[in-house]
C-alpha positions, 0 to 999 in steps of 0.5 A: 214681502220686499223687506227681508232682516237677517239675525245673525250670529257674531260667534261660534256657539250652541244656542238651545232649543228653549233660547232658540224658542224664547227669542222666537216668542218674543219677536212674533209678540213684539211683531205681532203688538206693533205691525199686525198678524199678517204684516210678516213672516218669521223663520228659524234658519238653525235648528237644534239637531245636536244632543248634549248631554249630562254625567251626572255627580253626586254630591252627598255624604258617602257618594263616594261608595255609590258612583264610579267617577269618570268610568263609563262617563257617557251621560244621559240626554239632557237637551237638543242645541243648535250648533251656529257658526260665526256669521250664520243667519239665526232668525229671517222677518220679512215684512213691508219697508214700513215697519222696518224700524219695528222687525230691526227692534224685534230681533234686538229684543230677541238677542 
């Protein structure tokens, strides 16, 4: 494919594996809709190695007695995120020039 688009990202952040998931699902079906299943190639340049993490807190009556704070306050996995700089590429299409106006509208769609 000659045309190549880059998504990238304008901040430093953490995008998640289900954000990182979604965007994906919705630039293949818009992709898919307007420019045909062969017409393409998407791929995921950042992948979410970085498990973050949760202490959780109680919140009822008396959770006082049942919890100990901030002691020992290393949580459990909560989920997997992507840690992406400024000016790193989230997403590449390629595709024909034909349908560039359709891969610009569906990496737009997936921000």
């Amino acid at each position: 494919f000659p045309l190549c688009v880059h998504f990238v990202s304008d901040e430093y952040e953490q995008l998640s594996s289900e954000a990182l998931e979604a965007g994906r699902i919705c630039c293949n079906k818009y992709l898919v809709k307007f420019c045909g299943k062969d017409q393409f190639h998407i791929r995921m340049r950042c992948h979410p190695f970085h498990v973050i993490r949760i202490n959780k807190m109680l919140s009822c009556a008396g959770a006082d007695r049942l919890q100990t704070g901030m002691r020992g306050a290393f949580g459990k996995p909560q989920g997997t995120v992507a840690r992406v700089h400024i000016g790193q590429p989230i997403m590449s299409v390629r595709s024909s020039d034909r349908f560039k106006p359709q891969v610009i509208e569906a990496l737009r769609r997936a921000k």
